[in-house]
N, C-alpha and C positions, 0 to 999 in steps of 0.2 A: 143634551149638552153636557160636555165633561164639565168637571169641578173649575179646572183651571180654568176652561175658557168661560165658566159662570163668575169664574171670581175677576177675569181679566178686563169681562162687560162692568160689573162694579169699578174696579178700580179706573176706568175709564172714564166711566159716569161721576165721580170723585174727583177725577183731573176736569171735567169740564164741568161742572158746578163748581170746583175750587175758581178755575180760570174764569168765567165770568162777572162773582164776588170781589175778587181780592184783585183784580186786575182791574177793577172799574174803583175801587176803592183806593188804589195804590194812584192811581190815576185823579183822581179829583183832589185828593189829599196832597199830592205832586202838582198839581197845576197851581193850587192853592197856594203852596209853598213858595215853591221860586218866584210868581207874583208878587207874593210879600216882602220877598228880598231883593229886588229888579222894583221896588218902590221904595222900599226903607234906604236902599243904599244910593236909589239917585236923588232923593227929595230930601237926605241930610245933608248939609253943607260939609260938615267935620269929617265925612268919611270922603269925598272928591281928590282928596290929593294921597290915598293911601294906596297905593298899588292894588293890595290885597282883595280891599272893597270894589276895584275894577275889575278883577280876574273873577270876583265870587259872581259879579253883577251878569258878566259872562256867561259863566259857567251856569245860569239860571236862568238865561233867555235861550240860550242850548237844552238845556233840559225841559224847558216848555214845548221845544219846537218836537224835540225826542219824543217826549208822551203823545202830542197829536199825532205827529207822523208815525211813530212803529211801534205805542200802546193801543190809542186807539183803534185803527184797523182791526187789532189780534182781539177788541171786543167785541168789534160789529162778526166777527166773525165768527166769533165762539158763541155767541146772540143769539145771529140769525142765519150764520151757517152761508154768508156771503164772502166771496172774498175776489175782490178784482182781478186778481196778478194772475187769476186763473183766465182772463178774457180781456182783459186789456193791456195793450203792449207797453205803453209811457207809461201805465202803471205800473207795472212791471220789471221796468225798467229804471225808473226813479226811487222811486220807496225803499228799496233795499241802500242804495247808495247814500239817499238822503241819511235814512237812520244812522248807517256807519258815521257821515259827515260829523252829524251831531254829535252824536257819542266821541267822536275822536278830537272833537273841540272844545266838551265838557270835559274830559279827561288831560287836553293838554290845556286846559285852564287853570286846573287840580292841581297839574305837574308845577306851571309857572306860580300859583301862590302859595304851594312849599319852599319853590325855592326862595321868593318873593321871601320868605318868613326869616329862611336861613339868611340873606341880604340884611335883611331890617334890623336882625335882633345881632348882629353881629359885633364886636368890640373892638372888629377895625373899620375905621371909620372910612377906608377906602371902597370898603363892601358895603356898607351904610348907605353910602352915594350912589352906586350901583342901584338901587331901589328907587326908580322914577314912577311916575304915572306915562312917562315917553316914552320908558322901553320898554311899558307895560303893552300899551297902544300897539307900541312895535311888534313886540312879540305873537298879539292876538290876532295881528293883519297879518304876519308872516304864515302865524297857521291855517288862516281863512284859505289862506291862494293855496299852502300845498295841497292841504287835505282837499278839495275840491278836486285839482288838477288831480290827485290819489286816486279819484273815484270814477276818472275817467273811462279806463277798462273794463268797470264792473257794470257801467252803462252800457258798453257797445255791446261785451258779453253776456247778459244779462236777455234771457228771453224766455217765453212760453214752451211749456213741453204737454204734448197734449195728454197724457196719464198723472204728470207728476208738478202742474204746473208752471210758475216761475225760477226757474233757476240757473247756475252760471253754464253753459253751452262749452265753456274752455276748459280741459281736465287740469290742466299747467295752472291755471289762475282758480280753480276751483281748490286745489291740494292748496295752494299758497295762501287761500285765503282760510282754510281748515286749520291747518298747524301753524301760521307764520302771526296773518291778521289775526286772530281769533287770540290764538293763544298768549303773541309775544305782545301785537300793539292795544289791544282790548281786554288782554290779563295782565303779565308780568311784569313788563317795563313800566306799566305805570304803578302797579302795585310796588317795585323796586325803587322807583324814583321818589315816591311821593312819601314812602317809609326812609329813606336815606336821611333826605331835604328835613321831613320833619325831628326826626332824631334829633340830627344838627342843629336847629332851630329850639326846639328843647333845651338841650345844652347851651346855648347861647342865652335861654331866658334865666336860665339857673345862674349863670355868670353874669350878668348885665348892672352895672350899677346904675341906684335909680339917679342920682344926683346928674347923669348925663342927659335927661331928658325931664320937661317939666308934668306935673301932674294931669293934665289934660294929654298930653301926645302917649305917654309911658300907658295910662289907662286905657285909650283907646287903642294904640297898636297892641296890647298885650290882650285885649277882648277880640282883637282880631286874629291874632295866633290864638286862641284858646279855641275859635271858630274854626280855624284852616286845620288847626292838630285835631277837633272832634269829627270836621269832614271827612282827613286822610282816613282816621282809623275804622269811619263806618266802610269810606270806599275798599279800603283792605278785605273786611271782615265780609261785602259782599261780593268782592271778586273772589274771593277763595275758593269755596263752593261751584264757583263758575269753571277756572281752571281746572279744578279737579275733574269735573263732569268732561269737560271739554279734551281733556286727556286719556276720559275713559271712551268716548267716542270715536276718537285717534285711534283706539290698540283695538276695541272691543268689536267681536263677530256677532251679531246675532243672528240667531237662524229667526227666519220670516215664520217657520211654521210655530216658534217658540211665543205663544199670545198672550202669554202671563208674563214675559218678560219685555216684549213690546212693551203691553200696560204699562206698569212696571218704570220705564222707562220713560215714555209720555209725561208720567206723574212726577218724575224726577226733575223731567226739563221743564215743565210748566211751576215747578218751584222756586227753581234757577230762573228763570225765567222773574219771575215775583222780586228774586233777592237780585236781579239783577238792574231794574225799573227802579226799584226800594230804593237802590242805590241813588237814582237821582231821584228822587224822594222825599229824601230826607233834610234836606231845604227848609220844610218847613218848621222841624226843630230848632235848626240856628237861626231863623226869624225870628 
């Protein structure tokens, strides 16, 4: 055996003992979490009429559902070396969609309680009023039906290959979902939206005088911005990594017979992969 391909068996063996530990760990410490906030925020009376505390409460029964459906599986499978979507078709078929569903409803939760934040903390009172728990409601039923209706394609096209598994059968909807969904609706835009909204939001806390709100409302909406400003910038800080990876896979050739950089690369996405799970997560710090 060459060196390379001695070291590429190690670094292999390194990605699948990292992905078993950290992945099951990321995973219990994550179910934990957003439990804890899908409890704290509907068993307090004070947070019910805050927009913010609707969109987080959201955004954490999405991300439970996310770790069962598309952490889970990637344990039992790193485990025991099982994996459905390899022989079962509705598995196959669902699990990929669902996951996206989630993630793209934990993310547009993220999107609406930045801007939720820029709304609330605003010093015109026209934008103040804008901030409901109606159009919160609204907002989070409007994205339920699209993103659902979004994942329609990925179901029909979505099937068994008998060497290579589960994967999309359409080249047109496979490319779009590489460089379009990957990169722009599960990196950029929301990393752009949710860094925008918060800045603004920021700024408006810097300017706000307290005498417009009394000391019970000003301290709790300001613990809840301090909440949605420390979410946005974890969610930033693990999308980053992700795009980047995700753009190197866009440009990047690698030859099959290259086994140390396969490795190599395995190790990199099962990181990504960590920092990308992390990302819903970390829930149970702002509990």
């Amino acid at each position: 055996m060459s060196s390379s391909s001695a070291s590429a068996q190690t670094i292999l063996y390194i990605a699948h003992v990292y992905s078993i530990y950290v992945f099951t760990t990321v995973f219990i410490t994550g179910l934990v979490g957003n439990l804890c906030n899908i409890v704290i925020f509907i068993s307090l009376k004070q947070f019910r009429h805050f927009p913010g505390a609707f969109y987080i409460t959201v955004e954490s029964i999405a991300n439970c559902a996310l770790l069962l459906v598309g952490l889970m599986p990637r344990i039992v499978n790193e485990t025991f070396g099982s994996d459905p979507s390899y022989t079962l078709l509705i598995w196959c078929k669902l699990r990929n969609p669902a996951t996206e569903w989630c993630t793209l409803i934990g993310l547009s939760a993220i999107n609406f309680a930045a801007f939720d934040q820029y709304l609330s903390t605003n010093c015109d009172s026209r934008f103040r009023q804008l901030s409901t728990t109606k159009l919160a409601k609204y907002l989070i039923g409007v994205a339920l039906i699209i993103w659902l209706l979004y994942q329609i394609p990925f179901v029909i096209f979505s099937n068994i290959q008998a060497t290579v598994g589960c994967l999309l059968t359409s080249v047109e909807l496979l490319r779009y979902y590489s460089f379009f969904h990957l990169l722009v609706l599960n990196g950029l835009l929301p990393v752009f939206l949710t860094t925008t909204f918060s800045i603004l939001a920021y700024r408006n806390v810097r300017r706000i005088r307290r005498q417009q709100m009394n000391n019970i409302c000003r301290r709790l909406d300001h613990q809840l911005t301090a909440m949605i400003l420390a979410r946005v910038t974890f969610l930033v800080l693990c999308l980053l990594p992700f795009i980047i990876q995700r753009f190197y896979m866009a440009n990047a050739h690698t030859d099959p017979k290259d086994v140390l950089r396969i490795a190599i690369e395995k190790l990199v996405g099962a990181i990504n992969i960590v920092l990308s799970y992390l990302n819903v997560s970390v829930c149970l710090f702002v509990c």
